[in-house]
Structures are given as structure tokens and as C-alpha cells.
DOVEX-118420 format. One record per residue (C-alpha): residue in three letters; chain; residue number from 1; x, y, z. Coordinates in steps of 0.25 Angstrom, whole numbers. Layout:
residues N
R   r c   k     x     y     z
R Ala A NUM     X     Y     Z
...
//
This chain:
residues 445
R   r c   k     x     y     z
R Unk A   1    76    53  -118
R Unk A   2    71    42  -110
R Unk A   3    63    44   -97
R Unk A   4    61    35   -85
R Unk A   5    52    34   -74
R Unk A   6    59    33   -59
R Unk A   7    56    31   -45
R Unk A   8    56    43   -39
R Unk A   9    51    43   -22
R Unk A  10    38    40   -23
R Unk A  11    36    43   -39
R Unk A  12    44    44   -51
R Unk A  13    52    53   -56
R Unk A  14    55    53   -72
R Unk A  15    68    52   -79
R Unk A  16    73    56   -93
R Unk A  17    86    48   -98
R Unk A  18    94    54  -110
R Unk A  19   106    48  -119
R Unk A  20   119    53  -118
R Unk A  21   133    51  -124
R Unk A  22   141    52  -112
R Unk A  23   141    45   -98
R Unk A  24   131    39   -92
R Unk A  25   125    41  -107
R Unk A  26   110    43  -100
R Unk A  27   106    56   -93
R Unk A  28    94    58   -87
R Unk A  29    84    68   -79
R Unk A  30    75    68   -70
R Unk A  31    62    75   -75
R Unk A  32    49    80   -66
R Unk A  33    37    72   -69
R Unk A  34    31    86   -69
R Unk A  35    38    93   -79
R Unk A  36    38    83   -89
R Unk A  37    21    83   -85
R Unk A  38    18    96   -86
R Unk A  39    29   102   -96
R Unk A  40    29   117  -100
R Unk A  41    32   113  -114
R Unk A  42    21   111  -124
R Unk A  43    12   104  -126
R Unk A  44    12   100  -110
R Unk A  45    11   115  -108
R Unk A  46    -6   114  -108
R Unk A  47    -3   104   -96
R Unk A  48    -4   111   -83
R Unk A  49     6   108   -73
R Unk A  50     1    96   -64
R Unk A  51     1    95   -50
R Unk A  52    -3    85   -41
R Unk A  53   -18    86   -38
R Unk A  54   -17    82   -24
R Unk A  55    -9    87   -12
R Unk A  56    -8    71    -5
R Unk A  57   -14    58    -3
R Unk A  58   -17    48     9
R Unk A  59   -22    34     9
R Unk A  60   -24    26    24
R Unk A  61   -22    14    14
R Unk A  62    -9     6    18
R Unk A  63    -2    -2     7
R Unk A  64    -6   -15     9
R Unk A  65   -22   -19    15
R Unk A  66   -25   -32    19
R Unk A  67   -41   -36    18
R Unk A  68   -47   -47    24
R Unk A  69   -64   -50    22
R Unk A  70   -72   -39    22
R Unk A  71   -62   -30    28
R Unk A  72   -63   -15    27
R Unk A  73   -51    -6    25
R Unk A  74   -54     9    27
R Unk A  75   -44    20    21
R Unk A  76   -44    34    20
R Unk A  77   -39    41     7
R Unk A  78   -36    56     5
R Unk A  79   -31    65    -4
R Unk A  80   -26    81    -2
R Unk A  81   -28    89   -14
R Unk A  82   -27   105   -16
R Unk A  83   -43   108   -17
R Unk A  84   -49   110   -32
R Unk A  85   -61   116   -36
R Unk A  86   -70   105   -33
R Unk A  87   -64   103   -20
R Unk A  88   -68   119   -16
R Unk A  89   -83   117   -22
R Unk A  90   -85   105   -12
R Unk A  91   -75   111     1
R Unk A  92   -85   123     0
R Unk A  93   -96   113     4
R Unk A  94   -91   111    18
R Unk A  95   -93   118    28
R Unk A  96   -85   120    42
R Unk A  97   -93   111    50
R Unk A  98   -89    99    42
R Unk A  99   -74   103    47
R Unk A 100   -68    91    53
R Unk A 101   -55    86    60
R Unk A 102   -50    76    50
R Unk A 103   -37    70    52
R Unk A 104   -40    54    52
R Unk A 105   -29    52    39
R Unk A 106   -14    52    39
R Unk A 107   -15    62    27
R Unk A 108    -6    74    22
R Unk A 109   -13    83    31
R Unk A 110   -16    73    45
R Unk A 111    -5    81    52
R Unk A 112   -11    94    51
R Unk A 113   -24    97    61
R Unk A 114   -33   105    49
R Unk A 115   -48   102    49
R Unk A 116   -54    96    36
R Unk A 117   -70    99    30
R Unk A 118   -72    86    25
R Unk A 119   -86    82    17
R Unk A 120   -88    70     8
R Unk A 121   -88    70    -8
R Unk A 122   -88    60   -19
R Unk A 123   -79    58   -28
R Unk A 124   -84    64   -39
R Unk A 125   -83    79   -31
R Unk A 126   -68    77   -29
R Unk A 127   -59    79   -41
R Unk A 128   -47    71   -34
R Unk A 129   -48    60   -22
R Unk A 130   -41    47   -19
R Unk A 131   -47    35   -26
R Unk A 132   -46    21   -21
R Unk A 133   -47    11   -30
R Unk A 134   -47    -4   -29
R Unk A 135   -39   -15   -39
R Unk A 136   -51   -25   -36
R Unk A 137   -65   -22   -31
R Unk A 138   -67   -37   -30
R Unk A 139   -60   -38   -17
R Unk A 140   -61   -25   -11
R Unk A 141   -73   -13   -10
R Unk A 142   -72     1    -6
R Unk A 143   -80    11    -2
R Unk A 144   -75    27     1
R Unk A 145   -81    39     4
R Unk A 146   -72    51    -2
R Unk A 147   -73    66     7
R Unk A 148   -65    80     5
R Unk A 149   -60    92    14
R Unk A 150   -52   103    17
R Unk A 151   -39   105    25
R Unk A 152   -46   117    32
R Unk A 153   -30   122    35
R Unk A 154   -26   119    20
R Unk A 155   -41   124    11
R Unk A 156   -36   121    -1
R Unk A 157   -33   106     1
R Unk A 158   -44    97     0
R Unk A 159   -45    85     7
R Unk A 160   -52    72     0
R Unk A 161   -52    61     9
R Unk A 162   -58    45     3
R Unk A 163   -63    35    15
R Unk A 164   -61    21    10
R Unk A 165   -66     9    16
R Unk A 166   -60    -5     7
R Unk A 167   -69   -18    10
R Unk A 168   -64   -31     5
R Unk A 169   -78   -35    -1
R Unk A 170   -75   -46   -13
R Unk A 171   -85   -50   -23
R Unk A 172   -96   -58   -20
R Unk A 173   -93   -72   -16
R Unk A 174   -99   -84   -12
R Unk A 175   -88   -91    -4
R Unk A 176   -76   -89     4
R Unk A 177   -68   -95    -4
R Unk A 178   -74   -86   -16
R Unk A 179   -72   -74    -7
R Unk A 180   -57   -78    -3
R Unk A 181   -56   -80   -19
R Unk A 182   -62   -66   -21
R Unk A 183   -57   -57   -10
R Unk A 184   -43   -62    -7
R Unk A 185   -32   -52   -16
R Unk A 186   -23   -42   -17
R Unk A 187   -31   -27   -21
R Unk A 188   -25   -12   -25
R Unk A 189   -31    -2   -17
R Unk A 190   -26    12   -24
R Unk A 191   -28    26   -18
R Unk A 192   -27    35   -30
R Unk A 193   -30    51   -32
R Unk A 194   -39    54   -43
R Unk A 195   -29    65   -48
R Unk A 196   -17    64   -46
R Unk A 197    -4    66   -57
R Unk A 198    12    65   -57
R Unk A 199    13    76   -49
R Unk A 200     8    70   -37
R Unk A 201    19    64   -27
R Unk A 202    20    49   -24
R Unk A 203    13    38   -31
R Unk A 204    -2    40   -37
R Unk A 205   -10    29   -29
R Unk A 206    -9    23   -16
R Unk A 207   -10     9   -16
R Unk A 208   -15    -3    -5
R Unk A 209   -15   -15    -7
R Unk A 210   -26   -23    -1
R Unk A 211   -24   -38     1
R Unk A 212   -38   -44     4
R Unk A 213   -37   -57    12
R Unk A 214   -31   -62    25
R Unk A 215   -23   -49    30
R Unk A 216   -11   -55    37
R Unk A 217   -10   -58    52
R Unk A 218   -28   -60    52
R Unk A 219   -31   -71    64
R Unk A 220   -40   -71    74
R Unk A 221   -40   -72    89
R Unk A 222   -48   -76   101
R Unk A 223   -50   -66   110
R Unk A 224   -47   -70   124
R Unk A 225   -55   -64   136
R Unk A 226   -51   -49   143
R Unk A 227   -42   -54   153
R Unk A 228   -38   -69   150
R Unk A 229   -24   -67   145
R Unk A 230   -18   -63   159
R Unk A 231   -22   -74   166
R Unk A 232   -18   -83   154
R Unk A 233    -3   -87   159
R Unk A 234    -8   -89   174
R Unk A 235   -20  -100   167
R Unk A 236   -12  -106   157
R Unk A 237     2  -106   159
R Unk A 238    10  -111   147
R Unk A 239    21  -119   154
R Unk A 240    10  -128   160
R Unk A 241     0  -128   146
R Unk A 242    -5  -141   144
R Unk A 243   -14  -146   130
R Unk A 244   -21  -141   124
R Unk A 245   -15  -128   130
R Unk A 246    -2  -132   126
R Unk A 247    -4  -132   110
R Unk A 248   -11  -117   114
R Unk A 249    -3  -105   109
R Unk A 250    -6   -95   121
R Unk A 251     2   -84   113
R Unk A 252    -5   -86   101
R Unk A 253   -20   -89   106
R Unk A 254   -20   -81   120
R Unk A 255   -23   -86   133
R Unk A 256   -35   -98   133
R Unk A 257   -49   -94   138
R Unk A 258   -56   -98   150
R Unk A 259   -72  -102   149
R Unk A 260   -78  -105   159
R Unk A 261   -87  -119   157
R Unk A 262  -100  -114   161
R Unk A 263  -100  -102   154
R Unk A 264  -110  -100   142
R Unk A 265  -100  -101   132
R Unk A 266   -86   -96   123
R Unk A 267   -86   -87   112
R Unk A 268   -73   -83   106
R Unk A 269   -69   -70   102
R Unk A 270   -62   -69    89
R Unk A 271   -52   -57    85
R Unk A 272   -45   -55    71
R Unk A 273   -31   -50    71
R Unk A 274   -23   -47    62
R Unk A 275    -9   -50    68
R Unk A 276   -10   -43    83
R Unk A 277   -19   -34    79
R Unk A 278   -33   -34    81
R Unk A 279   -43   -32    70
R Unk A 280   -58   -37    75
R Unk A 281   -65   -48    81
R Unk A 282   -71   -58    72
R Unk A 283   -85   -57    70
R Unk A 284   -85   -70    59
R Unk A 285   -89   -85    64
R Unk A 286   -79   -93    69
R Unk A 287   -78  -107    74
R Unk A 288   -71  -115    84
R Unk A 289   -68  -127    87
R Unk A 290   -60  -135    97
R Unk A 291   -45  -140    94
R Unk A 292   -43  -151   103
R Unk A 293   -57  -157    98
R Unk A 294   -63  -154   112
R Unk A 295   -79  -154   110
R Unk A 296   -83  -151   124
R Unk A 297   -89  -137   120
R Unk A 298  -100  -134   110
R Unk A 299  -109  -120   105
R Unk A 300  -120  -115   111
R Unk A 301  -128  -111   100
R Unk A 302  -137  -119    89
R Unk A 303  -136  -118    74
R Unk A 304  -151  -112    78
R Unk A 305  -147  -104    88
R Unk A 306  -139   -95    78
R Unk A 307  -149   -94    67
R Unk A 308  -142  -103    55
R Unk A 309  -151  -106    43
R Unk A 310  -142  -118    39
R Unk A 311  -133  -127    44
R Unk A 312  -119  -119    48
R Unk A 313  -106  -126    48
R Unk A 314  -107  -135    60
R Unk A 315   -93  -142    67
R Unk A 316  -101  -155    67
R Unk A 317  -103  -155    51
R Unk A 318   -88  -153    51
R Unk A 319   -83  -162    60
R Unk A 320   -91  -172    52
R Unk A 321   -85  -168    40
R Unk A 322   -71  -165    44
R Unk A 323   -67  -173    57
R Unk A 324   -67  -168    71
R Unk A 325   -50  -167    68
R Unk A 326   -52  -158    56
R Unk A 327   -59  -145    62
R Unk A 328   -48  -135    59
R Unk A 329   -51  -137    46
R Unk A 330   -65  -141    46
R Unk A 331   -73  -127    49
R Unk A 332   -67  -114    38
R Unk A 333   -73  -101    32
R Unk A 334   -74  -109    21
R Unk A 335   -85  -119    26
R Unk A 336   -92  -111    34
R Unk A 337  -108  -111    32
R Unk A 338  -116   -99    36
R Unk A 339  -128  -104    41
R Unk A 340  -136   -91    41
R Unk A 341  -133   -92    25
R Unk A 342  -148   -90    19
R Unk A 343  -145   -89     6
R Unk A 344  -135  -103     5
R Unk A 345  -141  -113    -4
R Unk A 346  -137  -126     3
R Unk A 347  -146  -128    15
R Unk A 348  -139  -134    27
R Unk A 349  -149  -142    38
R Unk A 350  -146  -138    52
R Unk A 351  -149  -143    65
R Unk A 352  -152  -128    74
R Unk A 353  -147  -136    87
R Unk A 354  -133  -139    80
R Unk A 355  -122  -129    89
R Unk A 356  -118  -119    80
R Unk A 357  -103  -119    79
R Unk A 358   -99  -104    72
R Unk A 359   -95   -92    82
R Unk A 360   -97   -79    81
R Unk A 361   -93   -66    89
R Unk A 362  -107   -61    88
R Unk A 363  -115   -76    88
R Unk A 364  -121   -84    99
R Unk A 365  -113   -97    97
R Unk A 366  -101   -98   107
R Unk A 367   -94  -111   112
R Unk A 368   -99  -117   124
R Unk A 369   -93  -128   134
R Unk A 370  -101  -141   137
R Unk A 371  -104  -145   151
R Unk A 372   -98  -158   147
R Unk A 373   -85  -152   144
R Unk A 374   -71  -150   152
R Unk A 375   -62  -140   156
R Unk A 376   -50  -138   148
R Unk A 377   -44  -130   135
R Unk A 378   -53  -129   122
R Unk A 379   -42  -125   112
R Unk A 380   -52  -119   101
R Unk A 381   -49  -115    86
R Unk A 382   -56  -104    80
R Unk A 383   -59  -100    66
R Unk A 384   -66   -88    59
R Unk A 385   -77   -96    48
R Unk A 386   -85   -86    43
R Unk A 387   -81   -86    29
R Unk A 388   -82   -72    24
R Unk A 389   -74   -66    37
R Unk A 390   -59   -67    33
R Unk A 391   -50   -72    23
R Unk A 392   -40   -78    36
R Unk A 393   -41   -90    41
R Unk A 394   -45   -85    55
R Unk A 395   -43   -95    66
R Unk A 396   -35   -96    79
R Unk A 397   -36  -105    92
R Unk A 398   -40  -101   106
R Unk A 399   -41  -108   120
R Unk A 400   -53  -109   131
R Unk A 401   -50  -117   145
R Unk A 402   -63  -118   148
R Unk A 403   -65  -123   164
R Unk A 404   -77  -126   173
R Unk A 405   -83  -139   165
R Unk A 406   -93  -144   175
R Unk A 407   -90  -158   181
R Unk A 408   -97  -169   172
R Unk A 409  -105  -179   183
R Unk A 410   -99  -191   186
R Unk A 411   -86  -181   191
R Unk A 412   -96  -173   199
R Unk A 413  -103  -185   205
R Unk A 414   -88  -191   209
R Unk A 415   -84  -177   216
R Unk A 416   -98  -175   224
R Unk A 417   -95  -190   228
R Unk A 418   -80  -187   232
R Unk A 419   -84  -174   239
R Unk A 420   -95  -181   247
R Unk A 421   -86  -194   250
R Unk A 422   -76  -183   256
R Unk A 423   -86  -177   264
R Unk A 424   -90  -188   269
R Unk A 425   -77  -193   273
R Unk A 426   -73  -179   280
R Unk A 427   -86  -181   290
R Unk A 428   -83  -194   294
R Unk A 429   -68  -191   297
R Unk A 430   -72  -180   303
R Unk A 431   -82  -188   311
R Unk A 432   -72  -198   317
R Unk A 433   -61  -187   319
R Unk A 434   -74  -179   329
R Unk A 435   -77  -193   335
R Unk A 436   -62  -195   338
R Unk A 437   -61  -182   344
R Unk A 438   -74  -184   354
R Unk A 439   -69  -197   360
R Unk A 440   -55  -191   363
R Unk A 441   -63  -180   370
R Unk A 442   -71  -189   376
R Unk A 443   -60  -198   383
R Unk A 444   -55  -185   388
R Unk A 445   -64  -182   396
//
């Protein structure tokens, strides 16, 4: 006879094909993995009968992860098992007080309202737990912490419960292209019992795959003020747009913000999403810079001011390398110096009283409008620079109609002058129109 293996719901199901002389010439039956395992004829007699040596499984890991830099992914893996020898040893230890209301996983028994006593253990104390392993350590690391209880309705089932927590963490590296090089990949993440046989139902390891990268959808926004999109239409109505507002997407980048001249200055709140989804606010540098070439704004604070011990990347070093034209793709992760870098081996002089150009949610340096400047629309691009925050090329564009300039001199000397000549002008007309007046009276009488 032949046999042959075949799908069979979520496992297989064996299959012994036999010769024959008449039509269809094959027969064939369908035999029980565990009869053929664990048969009453000798010599498979000394074998006990097997049986699965857990009662279920539950992993919070989905199919497929998505990993960017430094990300951290938390999962909960637990296991159901009829309680052994070992397991009774170490349940006697707890006592009532450490009974608990534990019902944070979707597990076998998450729809029933029993009490567990749960108490940490290593995994040498367990005889069988969920193991989580990891197809390459270069990319990912993993820390877990591994507990057990009892189902206080169901005493002889023991509960062991693995809290995992995956960091994407590469090997060391020097670069971010190195990094990008090291980190980027495709990595197996298995969940797999220590004991398990054929006996068990469905398939004998749980597999994620975790796709370290840029997740798909990642791009940041600008977070507009509480309150500024409702009186966005009556401000900037669409039908009547004109440039730069005209080449401004309002349903991509929201509704422009309004600074006021005088103010002390701008700083740009930054969100990452991914897709309509809100994940965090950015807490790496970022740049700006302005795309209609406007330069009627600066920063308020020095290369001094924030502490650098050698010279950061400056617009003014690109420009002069790159062209004012060329900004877009003058200033990337990839070209970013850290100027708090001690241990760099290229010392970079610095002037303390040049502007430092790099934002930060939590730094000093914000932009600030000159008193030389107009009113009008900035059309502003920003990007994410710090090297080692993402793998996406994080950048979007955002709008500020900035109002209340101060009047420059000579326009403030002609509208003084105007004023006074109309003031003038008002009392002598109303001097004549008086006098005119008295000397009708006065032929009156």
C-alpha cells in the first residue's frame, strides 16, 4: 500500500491507497493519525496513548506586523493546559490574596467571569508554555516575562500566560544608510508550545510576519489650532483663492494658520499618522523652509543659545552648496549633523551667533517674523531630519497668513502727512462755512 498525506480543515488527514483488479483499480481509506501512532500491536504496545498536552492556545499577535525605527510591539501569548505535578507544587504557593479579576485576553475562557491567582515563574519551573522565537535577532529584540494561574471555577486547569514586548533594535551601526541596510527586512515571528504532538488540533505554531520598515500609510501632519477649521471657509473661501493660496490643497493640508506679526513667534506641531489614524506627535528635529523663497522671517535662537559643540547643518552652508532653487532636496536624514555629537572625529568651527535652523517639539528654536516683513501667506514645507527617527520620508506642507506687519517709515510718514493735510483742510472749510453763516445773521438783523 501507498500512503499520502492530505488537507484535512485545519491539519491533515492520512491516506492509504491499495492496488486492485477491477474499477477504479485504486482503493483507499482514510486512517486516524492516532491509531496508526499509538497502535495496540507490538511493538508500539510499550507506547502510551498520546494526547494532546494542552487544552488551547492564544496569541494577540496578527498575521502580518509592520515595524518602523524603534518601535515596540506588545503581545500577550497564553496557553490552557490540564495542571501536572509541577503545576500543583507551584499553585500551592499562592494564596487567596493574590486572587485577581483577569480578563485582559480574548482567550478560550475570556467569556466566562472566574477569578485567576496568578504569580510569576521562569521557565525552567513550567513543564509547557508558549515559546516565541525570532528568524533573525539582527533586526528585532525581545524581552518577556512568563506568569501562571488557576481558573478558580475549573482547579485543575492551569493558566500560563507569556508578556512579550518586540523592539526593532538592529545591530550596531554607524550610519543611516548602514542602518536602513541593517534593519529593513522581512522577519518570522513563531509562537510555539513546548510540548505539543499530532494529537493536538490546528497547526503546531502561530506565525507573524513582521515587516520592519516604513509601515504603509506613515505621514505626518501639522496640527492646526483648537478652533481654526470652522472659521476656515468664512477666511479663505475657495471660489475666490488667489496665489500662492491657489496651488494650496485645503483638503489635503487643512485650513492655513493665522499669526499674528507681533507675536513672540511659531512653532509647529507635528503628528504622525498612519492613514487617518493617529499614532503620536513627533518628538525628532525637523526643518522648514519656505516654498515660494519668501525670506521675510528668521529663528529666534543662536547655535549658542542651544548648546551645540560643533557646527550643525546650517541653511546657509546649503544654499551655498546647493542653490536657493534646490532646497527640496538639499536638507535630508541622510545629511544631518548632530551638533551635540561629542564623540565625532571631524571638528566643525562655528559661529554661537549663527540662527539655528532645526525645530524640535520640546526645544527653544521656533520661527519668528521680521519687523521688516509683510503680511501675507507663507507656504511652508516640513521635514522629519533626525536620522535614526523613521525609515519614511516624513514631510508635508502647511500654510501661515500671517497679518499685522508694522508699517515701514516712509508709508508712515506719508499717512501722518495725509491725516494732518486732511485736518487741516476740514478746519479751514469749516472756518469759512462759520464766517458765512455769521454775516447772513448779521445782515439779518
Amino acid at each position: 500500500a501507498s500512503f499520502m498525506f492530505l488537507p484535512h480543515g485545519n491539519g491533515v488527514q492520512l491516506v492509504a491507497l491499495t492496488p486492485q483488479t477491477t474499477s477504479p483499480y485504486v482503493a483507499y481509506r482514510f486512517l486516524t493519525v492516532q491509531s496508526e501512532i499509538a497502535s495496540p500491536k507490538a511493538p508500539l504496545a510499550q507506547n502510551p496513548r498520546q494526547s494532546c498536552p494542552y487544552l488551547s492556545r492564544f496569541s494577540t499577535l496578527p498575521p502580518i506586523v509592520y515595524m518602523d525605527m524603534n518601535d515596540n510591539v506588545h503581545a500577550r501569548l497564553e496557553l490552557l493546559a490540564v495542571s501536572d505535578s509541577v503545576d500543583s507544587a507551584l499553585l500551592s504557593s499562592l494564596s487567596s490574596s493574590s486572587l485577581s479579576s483577569d480578563l485582559s485576553t480574548a482567550s478560550s475562557l475570556s467569556s466566562t467571569s472566574s477569578s485567576f491567582a496568578v504569580a510569576a515563574a521562569s521557565d525552567s519551573e513550567l513543564s509547557n508554555t508558549l515559546n516565541l522565537m525570532v528568524s533573525d535577532r539582527q533586526k528585532l529584540s525581545f524581552d518577556s516575562t512568563l506568569s501562571f494561574g488557576r481558573v478558580e471555577s475549573m482547579p485543575q486547569v492551569v493558566r500560563r500566560i507569556r508578556d512579550v514586548t518586540v523592539t526593532e533594535s538592529p545591530l550596531p551601526y554607524s550610519t543611516r544608510a548602514q542602518r536602513v541596510k541593517q534593519g529593513v527586512g522581512e522577519v518570522d515571528m513563531r509562537v510555539v508550545p513546548t510540548l505539543t504532538n499530532l494529537q493536538c488540533d490546528g497547526q503546531p505554531q502561530h506565525v507573524t510576519k513582521v515587516r520592519v520598515g516604513c509601515p504603509p500609510g506613515r505621514h505626518i501632519r501639522v496640527r492646526p489650532p483648537e478652533g481654526s477649521e470652522a472659521k476656515c471657509n468664512d477666511r479663505f473661501p475657495l471660489s475666490t483663492a488667489s496665489e500662492p493660496e491657489s496651488t494650496y490643497s485645503f483638503a489635503r493640508y487643512g485650513c492655513p494658520t493665522s499669526v499674528y506679526h507681533q507675536t513672540d513667534g511659531y512653532l509647529p506641531t507635528i503628528d504622525l499618522y498612519d492613514g487617518d489614524t493617529f499614532v503620536k506627535q513627533v518628538s525628532a528635529d525637523f526643518v522648514v523652509w519656505e516654498v515660494n523663497r519668501r525670506s521675510d522671517y528668521s529663528y529666534n535662537a543662536t547655535i549658542a543659545d542651544v548648546g551645540c559643540v560643533t557646527r550643525p547643518t546650517l541653511w546657509s552652508d546649503l544654499i551655498t552648496q546647493y542653490g536657493a532653487t534646490n532646497l527640496d532636496s538639499a536638507w535630508l536624514p541622510d545629511t544631518t549633523v548632530n551638533c551635540y555629537d561629542t564623540n565625532s572625529s571631524v571638528f566643525r568651527a562655528f559661529s554661537g551667533s549663527a540662527s539655528y535652523n532645526q525645530m524640535n517639539a520640546s526645544g527653544i528654536t521656533y520661527l519668528r517674523f521680521d519687523t521688516t516683513g509683510e503680511d501675507g501667506w507663507f507656504l511652508f514645507k516640513v521635514r522629519v531630519v533626525d536620522p535614526y527617527y523613521s525609515y519614511c520620508a516624513l514631510e508635508t506642507v502647511f500654510a501661515l497668513d500671517v497679518f499685522g506687519a508694522p508699517l515701514d517709515t516712509i508709508t508712515a510718514l506719508l499717512i501722518v502727512m495725509a491725516v494732518t493735510v486732511a485736518i487741516v483742510l476740514v478746519l479751514i472749510a469749516t472756518y469759512f462755512h462759520y464766517r458765512q453763516l455769521l454775516r447772513l445773521k448779521q445782515k439779518e438783523d
